[in-house]
N, C-alpha and C positions, 0 to 999 in steps of 0.2 A: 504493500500500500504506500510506496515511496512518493507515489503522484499523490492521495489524498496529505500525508506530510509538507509536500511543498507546497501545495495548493491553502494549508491552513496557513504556516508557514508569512507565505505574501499575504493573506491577507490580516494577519496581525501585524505587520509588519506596515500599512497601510492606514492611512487618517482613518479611513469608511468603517474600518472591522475596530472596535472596541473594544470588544469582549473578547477574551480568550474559551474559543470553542474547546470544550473538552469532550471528546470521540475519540472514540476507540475504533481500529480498523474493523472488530467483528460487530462494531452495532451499528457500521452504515448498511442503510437499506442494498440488496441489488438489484429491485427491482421498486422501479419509483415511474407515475404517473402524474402530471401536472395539468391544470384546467389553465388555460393561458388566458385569463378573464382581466378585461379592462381597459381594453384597448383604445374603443370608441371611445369613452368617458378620458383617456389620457389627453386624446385631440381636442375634446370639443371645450376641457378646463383652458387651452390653449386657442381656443376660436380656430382652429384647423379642420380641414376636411378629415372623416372617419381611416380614410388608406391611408395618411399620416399617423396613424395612430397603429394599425397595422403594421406596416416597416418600421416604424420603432421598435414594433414587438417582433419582428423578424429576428432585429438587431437582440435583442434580450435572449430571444430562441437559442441565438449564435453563442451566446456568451455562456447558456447554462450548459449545453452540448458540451462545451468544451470544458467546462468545472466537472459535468458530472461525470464524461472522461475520466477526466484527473482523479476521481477520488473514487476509481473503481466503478461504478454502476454500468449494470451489467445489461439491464432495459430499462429503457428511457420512452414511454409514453406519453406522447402530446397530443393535446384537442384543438387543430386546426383550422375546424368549418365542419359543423353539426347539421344533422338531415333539418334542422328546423333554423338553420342562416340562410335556406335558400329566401325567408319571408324578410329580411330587408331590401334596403332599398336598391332597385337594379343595377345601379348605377357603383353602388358597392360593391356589389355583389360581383360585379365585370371586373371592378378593378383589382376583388380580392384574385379574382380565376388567372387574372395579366399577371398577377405581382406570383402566382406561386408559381406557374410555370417557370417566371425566369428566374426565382430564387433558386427551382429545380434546375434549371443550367449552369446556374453559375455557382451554388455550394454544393452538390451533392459530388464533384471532383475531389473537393477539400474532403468531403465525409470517408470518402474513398480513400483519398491517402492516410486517411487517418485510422485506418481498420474499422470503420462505425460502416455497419450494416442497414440498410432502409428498409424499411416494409409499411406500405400501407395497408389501413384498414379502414372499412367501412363499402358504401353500397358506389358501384363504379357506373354503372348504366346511367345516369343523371347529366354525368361528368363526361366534356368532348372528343371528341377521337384525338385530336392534339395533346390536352393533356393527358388522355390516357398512355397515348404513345411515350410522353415523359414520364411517368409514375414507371411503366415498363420500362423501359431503359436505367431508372432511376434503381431498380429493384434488380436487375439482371447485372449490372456493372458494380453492387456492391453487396452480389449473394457471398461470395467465399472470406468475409470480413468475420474475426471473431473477435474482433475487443468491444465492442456495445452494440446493442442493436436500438436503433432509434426506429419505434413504431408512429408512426404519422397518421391519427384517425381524422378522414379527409371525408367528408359527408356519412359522418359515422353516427351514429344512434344506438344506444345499448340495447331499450326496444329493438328494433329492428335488425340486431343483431340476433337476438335472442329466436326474434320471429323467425329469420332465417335459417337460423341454426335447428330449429326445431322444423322448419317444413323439411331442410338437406334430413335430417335425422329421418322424420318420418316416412320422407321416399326411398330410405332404405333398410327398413324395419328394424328400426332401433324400438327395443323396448321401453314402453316405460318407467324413470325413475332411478337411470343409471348414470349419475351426473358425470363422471368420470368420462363416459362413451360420450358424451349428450358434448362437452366440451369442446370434443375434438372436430364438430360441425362449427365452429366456433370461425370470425373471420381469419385469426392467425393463432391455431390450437398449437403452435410450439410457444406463446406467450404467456411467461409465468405470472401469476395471480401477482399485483402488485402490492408491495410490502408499505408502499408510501404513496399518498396520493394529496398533493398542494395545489390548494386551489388560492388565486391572486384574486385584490381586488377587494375584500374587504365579504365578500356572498358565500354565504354558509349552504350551499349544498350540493350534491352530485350533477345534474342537470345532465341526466340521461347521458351519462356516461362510465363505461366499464361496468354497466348494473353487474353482469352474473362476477366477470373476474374481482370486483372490489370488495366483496361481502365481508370480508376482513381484513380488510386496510386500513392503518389508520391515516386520518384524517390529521390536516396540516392548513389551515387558510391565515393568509398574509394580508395585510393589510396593504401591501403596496399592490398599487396598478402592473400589469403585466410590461409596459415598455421600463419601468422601474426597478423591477426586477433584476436583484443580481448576484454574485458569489455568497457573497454575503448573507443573502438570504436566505440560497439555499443551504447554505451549514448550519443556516438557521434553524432547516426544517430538520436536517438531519440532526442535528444535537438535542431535537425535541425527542424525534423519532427514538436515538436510543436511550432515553429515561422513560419508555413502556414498556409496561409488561405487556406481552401480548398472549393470551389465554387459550384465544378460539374454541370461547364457551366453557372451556373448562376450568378449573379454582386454581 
C-alpha cells in the first residue's frame, strides 16, 4: 500500500489536508461506489450554464481516479447519467452526450496507461450508434488492465437493472430465490458488492442506484458539491469507513 502512504503523505503535507488521517492499509475499502451529485447546483451558485458544472465535475472525476488509484481501490463505481436525466432539459442533455464522448477520447488513453480497466453499465439501446461505438472501443482497449476497474453506470437505473436481470434470468429458467445465480444476470456480475458508497452534495439517499449490489454498504454523504470534491475528501470517506463495524445482520 506504498501508493495509499504517499498519497496520505502529500496530502498532510499540504495547506487543504489538516487532519492527520489515521488508516490502516487493511480498512480501506476495495470496492467503493460514488453518487457524483451537485453538479448543476455548482454552476448555477456561479450564474453559469449547467455543462459548466458538468466539466468541472469531469475534472473532480479525474482527480479521485487517480487518489483512489493510489491508495489501492480495486473498483471504483461512478453514476454518470441515470435512466431518469434523460427528463432534463435537451439542451443538457446534448451537451452532456458531446462532452462524454470526447472525454471518452481523450482520457480513456491515460486510463489505459495506467492499468485502470473500463466497463460500462447500464441500458445501451437509448444511447447513439456513435457513442456506442466509443463505450466499445473504450471497453475492448482497456479489457486486459488489472490494477482498478473503473465501472461507468451510463443511463443506469438499479430498477431497471434489477428488471433486466430478472426477465435474462427468467428466459432461462432460473429458479426462484437463488440470489447468488439471480446476480450473475446482473449488468456487470464480475462487480463486487461495494464496500463504500459516497454520495456529494449534501442529499441523503441512494436514488436508484446499485439497489440489489449496495444492501450493505455503508453509506458516506459529503457535504461538498461534486466539482469540489477532492483527495481530501475522499480519505475523508475512507477514514470514516474504517471506524465501522460492519455486521451484515449479524451481533
Amino acid at each position: 500500500m506504498s501508493g495509499l502512504r504517499n498519497l496520505l503523505e502529500n496530502l498532510r503535507r499540504s495547506s487543504a489536508a489538516s487532519e492527520d488521517f489515521l488508516l490502516e492499509a487493511e480498512n480501506v475499502p476495495n470496492y467503493v461506489a460514488i453518487i457524483m451529485d451537485g453538479n448543476g447546483r455548482w454552476a448555477a451558485r456561479r450564474h453559469m450554464p449547467a455543462i459548466a458544472g458538468h466539466r468541472e465535475g469531469a475534472r473532480a472525476l479525474k482527480r479521485t481516479i487517480k487518489a483512489a488509484r493510489q491508495a489501492g481501490i480495486r473498483e471504483l463505481t461512478v453514476y454518470a447519467f441515470s435512466t431518469e436525466n434523460w427528463q432534463r432539459p435537451d439542451e443538457e442533455v446534448s451537451a452532456l452526450m458531446k462532452m462524454f464522448g470526447d472525454l471518452i477520447d481523450k482520457e480513456v488513453p491515460k486510463l489505459e496507461s495506467n492499468d485502470v480497466r473500463v466497463r460500462f453499465i447500464g441500458r445501451r439501446k437509448e444511447l447513439s450508434h456513435n457513442l456506442l461505438k466509443k463505450m466499445e472501443w473504450a471497453e475492448k482497449l482497456t479489457d486486459g488492465n488489472s490494477t482498478m476497474t473503473l465501472f461507468i453506470a451510463f443511463n443506469y437505473g438499479g430498477r431497471s437493472e434489477i428488471i433486466d436481470a430478472a426477465m435474462a434470468a427468467a428466459g432461462n429458467g432460473l429458479a426462484a430465490g437463488d440470489h447468488i445465480d439471480f446476480s450473475k444476470y446482473l449488468y456487470a456480475p464480475e462487480m463486487h458488492d461495494p464496500e463504500l458508497l459516497i454520495r456529494t452534495s449534501g442529499e441523503q439517499r441512494v436514488s436508484n442506484f446499485l439497489l440489489w449490489q449496495c444492501a450493505y454498504s455503508e453509506l458516506f454523504f459529503s457535504e461538498k458539491l461534486w466539482p469540489d470534491f477532492n483527495e481530501r475528501d475522499l480519505m475523508e470517506a475512507f477514514s470514516e469507513f474504517s471506524r465501522r463495524k460492519r455486521r451484515f445482520g449479524a451481533r
